[in-house]
C-alpha positions as CSV (number, residue, x, y, z in Angstrom):
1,X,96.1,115.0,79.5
2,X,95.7,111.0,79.4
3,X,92.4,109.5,79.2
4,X,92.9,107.0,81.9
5,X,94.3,110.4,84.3
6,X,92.3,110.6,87.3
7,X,91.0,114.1,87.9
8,X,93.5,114.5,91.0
9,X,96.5,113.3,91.4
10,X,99.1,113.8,94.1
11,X,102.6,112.7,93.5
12,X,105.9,112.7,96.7
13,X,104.1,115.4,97.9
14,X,106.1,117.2,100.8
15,X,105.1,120.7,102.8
16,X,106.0,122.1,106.4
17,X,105.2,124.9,108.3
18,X,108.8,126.3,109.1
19,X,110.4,123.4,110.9
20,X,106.9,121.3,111.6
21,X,106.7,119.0,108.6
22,X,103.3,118.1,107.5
23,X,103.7,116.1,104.4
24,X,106.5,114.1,103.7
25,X,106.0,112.1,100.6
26,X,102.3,111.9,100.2
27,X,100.9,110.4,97.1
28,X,97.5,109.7,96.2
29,X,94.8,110.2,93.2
30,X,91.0,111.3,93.9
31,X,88.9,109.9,90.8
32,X,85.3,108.2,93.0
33,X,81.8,110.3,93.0
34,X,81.8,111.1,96.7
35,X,85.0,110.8,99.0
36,X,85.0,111.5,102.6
37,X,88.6,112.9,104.0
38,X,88.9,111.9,107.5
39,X,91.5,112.5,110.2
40,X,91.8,113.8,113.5
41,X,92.6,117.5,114.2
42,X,95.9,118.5,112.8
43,X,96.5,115.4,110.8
44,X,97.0,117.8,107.8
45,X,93.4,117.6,105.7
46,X,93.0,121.6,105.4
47,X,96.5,121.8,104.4
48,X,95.7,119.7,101.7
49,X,92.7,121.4,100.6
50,X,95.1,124.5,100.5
51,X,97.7,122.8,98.5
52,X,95.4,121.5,96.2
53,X,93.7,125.0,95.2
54,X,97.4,126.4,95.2
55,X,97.0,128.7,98.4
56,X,100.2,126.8,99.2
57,X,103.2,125.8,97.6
58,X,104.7,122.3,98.5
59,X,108.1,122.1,99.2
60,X,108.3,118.8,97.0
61,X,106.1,116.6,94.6
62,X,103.6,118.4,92.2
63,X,99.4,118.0,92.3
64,X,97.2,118.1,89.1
65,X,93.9,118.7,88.8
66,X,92.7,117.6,85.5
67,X,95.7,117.4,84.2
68,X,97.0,120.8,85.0
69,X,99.7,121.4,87.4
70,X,98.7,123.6,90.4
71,X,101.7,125.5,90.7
72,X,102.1,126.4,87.0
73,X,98.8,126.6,85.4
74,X,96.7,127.8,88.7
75,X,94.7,130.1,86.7
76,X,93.5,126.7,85.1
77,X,93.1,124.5,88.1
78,X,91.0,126.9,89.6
79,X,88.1,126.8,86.8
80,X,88.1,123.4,87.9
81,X,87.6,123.2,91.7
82,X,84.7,125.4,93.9
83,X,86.1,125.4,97.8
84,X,83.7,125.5,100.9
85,X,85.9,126.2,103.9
86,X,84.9,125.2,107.3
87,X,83.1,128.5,108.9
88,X,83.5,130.7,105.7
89,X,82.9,134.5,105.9
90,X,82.3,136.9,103.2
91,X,82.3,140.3,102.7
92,X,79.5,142.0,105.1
93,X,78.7,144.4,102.3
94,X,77.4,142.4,99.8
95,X,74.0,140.8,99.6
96,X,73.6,137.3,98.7
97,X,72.4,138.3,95.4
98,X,75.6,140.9,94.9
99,X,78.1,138.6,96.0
100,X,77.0,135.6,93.9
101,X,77.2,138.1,90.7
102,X,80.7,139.1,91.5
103,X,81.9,135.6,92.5
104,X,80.4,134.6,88.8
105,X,82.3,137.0,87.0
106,X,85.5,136.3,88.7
107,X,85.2,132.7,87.9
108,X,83.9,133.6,84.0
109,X,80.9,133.0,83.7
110,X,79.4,135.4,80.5
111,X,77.7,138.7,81.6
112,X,74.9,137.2,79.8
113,X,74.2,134.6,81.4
114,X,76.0,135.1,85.2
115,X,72.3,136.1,86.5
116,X,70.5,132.8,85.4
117,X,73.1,131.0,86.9
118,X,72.8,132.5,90.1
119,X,69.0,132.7,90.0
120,X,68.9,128.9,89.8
121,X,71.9,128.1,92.1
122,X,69.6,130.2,94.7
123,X,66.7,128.4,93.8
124,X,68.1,125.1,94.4
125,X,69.2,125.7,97.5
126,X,65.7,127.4,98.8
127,X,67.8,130.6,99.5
128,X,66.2,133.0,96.5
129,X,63.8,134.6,98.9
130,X,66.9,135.1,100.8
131,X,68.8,137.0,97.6
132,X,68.9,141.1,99.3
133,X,69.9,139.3,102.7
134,X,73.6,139.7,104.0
135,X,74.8,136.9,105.0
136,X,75.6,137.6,108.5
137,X,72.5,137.8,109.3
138,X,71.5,133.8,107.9
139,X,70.6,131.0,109.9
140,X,73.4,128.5,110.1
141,X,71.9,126.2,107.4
142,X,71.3,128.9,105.6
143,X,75.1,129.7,105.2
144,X,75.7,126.5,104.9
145,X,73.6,126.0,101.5
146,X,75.2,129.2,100.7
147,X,78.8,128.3,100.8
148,X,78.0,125.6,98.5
149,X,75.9,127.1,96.3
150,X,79.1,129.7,96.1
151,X,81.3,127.0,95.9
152,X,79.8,125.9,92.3
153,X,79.4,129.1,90.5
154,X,81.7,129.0,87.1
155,X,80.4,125.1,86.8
156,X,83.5,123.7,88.4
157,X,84.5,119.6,87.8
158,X,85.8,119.3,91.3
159,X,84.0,120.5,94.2
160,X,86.1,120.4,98.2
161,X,83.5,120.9,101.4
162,X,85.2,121.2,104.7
163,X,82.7,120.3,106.9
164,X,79.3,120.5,105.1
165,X,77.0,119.4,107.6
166,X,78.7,120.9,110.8
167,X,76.1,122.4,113.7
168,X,73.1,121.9,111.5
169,X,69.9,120.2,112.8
170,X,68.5,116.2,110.7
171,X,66.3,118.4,108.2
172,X,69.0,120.5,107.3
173,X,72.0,117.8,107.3
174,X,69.8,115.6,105.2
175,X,69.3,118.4,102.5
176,X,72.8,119.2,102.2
177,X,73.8,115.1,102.0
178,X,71.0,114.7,99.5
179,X,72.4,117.5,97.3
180,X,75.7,116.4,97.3
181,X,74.3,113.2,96.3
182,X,72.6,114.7,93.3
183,X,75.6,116.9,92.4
184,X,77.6,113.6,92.0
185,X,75.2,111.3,90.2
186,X,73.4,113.5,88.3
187,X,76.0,116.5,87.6
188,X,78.9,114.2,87.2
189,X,81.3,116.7,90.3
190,X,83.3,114.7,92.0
191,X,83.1,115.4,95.7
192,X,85.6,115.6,98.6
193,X,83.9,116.5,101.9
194,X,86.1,116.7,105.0
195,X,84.4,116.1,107.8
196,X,84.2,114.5,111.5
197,X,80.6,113.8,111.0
198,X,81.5,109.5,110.4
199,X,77.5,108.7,110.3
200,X,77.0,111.7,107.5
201,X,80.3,110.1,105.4
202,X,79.0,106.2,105.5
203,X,75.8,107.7,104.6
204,X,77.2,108.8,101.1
205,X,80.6,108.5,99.9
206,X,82.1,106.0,97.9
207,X,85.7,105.9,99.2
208,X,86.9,107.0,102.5
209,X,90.4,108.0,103.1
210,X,92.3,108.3,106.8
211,X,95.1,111.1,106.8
212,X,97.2,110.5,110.7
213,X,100.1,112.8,110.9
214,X,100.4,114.0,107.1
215,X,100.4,110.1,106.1
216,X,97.4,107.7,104.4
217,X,96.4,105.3,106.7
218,X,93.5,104.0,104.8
219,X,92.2,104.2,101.5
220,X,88.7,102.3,101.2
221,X,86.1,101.6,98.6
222,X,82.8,102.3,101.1
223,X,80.9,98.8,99.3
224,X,84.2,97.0,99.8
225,X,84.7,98.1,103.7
226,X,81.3,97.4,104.5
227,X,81.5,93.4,103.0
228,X,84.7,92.8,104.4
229,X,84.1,94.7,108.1
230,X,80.7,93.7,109.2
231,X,81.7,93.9,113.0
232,X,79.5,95.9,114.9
233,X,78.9,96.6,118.5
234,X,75.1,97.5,120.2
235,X,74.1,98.0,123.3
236,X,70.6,96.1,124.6
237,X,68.6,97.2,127.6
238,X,66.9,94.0,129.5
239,X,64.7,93.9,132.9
240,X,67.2,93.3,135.7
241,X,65.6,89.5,136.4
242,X,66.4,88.4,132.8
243,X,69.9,89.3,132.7
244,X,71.4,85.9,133.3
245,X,69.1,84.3,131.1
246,X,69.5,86.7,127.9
247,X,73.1,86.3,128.6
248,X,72.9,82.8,128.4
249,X,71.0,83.0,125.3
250,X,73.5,85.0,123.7
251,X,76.2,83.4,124.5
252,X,74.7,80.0,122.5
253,X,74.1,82.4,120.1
254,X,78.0,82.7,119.8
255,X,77.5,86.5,120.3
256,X,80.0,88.2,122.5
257,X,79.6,90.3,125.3
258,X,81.7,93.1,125.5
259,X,80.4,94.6,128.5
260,X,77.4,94.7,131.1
261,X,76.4,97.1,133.7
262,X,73.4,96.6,135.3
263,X,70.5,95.7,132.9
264,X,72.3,96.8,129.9
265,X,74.8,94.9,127.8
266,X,77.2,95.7,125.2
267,X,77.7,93.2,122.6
268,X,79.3,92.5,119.5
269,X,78.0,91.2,116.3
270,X,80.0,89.7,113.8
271,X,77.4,88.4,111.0
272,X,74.3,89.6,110.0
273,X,72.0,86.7,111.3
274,X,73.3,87.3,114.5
275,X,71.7,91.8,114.3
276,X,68.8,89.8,113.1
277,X,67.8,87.4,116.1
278,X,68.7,90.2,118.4
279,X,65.9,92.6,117.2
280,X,63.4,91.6,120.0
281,X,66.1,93.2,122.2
282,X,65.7,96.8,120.1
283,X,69.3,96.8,120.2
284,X,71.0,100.4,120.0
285,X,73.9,100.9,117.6
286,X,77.0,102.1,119.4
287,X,79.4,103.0,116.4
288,X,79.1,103.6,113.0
289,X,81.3,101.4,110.5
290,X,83.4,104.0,109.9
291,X,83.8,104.8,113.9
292,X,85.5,101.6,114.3
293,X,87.8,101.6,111.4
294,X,88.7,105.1,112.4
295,X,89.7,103.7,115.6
296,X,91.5,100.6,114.2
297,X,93.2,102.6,112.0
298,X,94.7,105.0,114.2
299,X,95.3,102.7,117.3
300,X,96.7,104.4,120.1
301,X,98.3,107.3,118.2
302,X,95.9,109.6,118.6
303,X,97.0,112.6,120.4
């Protein structure tokens, strides 16, 4: 393996389901802390995951992981990568405890020490109280923090999420985020979390990547995007009798309005002294950053 090799990389990649082609020639190399995979539905981000962890074959092109090649050395790759799928299940016989200790062993982790290393993944995640409980019967953030914790048993270098922080409440969407935070920056993973959760992706990943229709639309550094894209729109609620006049105001301002309906406006800021002499209006944010790059990146060709 080269030094300089980054810990993914996906050459001409090419894969169909029968006669529905998914990939054609996809290329592209995952090497930031946190990246955030982003698409519409079908638009071919599970497939990947699949491909990458070698659940799938691709018809063309090869992916290494650490400089193994998923197809021939698999055995290898998969040392290297923990997987959360999106709604995972697991057997209903197992406690948490049991099925942590057989998940261990099948990703080698010594008999001697497979039961600290569960101990303190449960721990982490607050769910050790929870070791003799099956896991049907958690909460949802409960399996949430589960699947993760499963997914980094056997101290893997790569770690995938598919959709981490789906139908959980602030508290627990901010534990997850913060975790994955630490699990980058302090435990060196590198983290690809697929997700339609924009706010929760702009709130930690480094890099961002748009997949439309098996194809990379964008590939973005988050610190980049955000100095380069400052456009943003809000929305301001005034009293009715000082419509025209804010208007007026704004308009000097050289602020544009997008919209108005009734007392509320829609406007769009495109500097950051403008969002500051418009804080008396407490204006609301309408989209996130990564909202309206999703939507200038895709255009119209969402289905």
């Amino acid at each position: 393996m080269l030094k300089n090799q980054a810990m993914i990389d996906i050459s001409k990649l090419g894969f169909a389901y029968g006669k529905e082609q998914v990939f054609k020639s996809l290329s592209i190399r995952f090497e930031d802390k946190v990246i955030g995979l982003i698409g519409e539905n079908g638009a071919g981000k599970s497939t990947l995951v699949k491909l990458i962890i070698g659940l799938l074959n691709p018809s063309t092109g090869r992916i290494t992981v650490n400089g193994f090649n998923v197809q021939l050395e698999r055995n290898e790759v998969l040392k290297q990568i923990g997987v959360m799928f999106e709604d995972p299940t697991y057997p209903e016989w197992y406690t948490l405890w049991e099925h942590l200790i057989f998940v261990g062993k099948l990703r080698d982790v010594a008999s001697d020490t497979v039961e600290k290393v569960a101990k303190n993944l449960l721990k982490r995640f607050n769910l050790y109280e929870k070791r003799d409980t099956y896991f049907k019967n958690l909460s949802a953030g409960m399996k949430q923090k589960y699947a993760i914790a499963t997914s980094l048993i056997g101290s893997p270098k790569f770690v995938l999420l598919d959709e981490p922080t789906a139908n959980l409440d602030v508290k627990a969407r901010s534990e997850i985020l913060q975790y994955i935070h630490e699990l980058a920056y302090s435990k060196g993973i590198t983290v690809i979390i697929l997700s339609h959760i924009l706010h929760d992706l702009e709130r930690i990943c480094d890099r961002v990547v748009f997949l439309h229709k098996g194809e990379i639309r964008g590939n973005y550094r988050m610190d980049e995007l955000t100095k380069s894209r400052f456009i943003t729109d809000y929305s301001i609620k005034v009293p009715k009798e000082e419509v025209e006049k804010v208007m007026s105001k704004l308009e000097e301002m050289g602020i544009e309005i997008i919209h108005k309906k009734g007392s509320i406006l829609e406007i769009r800021i495109r500097e950051k002294d403008q969002l500051h002499k418009i804080q008396i209006y407490n204006p609301v944010h309408k989209h996130s950053l990564l909202e309206q790059v999703f939507f200038e990146v895709l255009g119209d060709e969402q289905d």
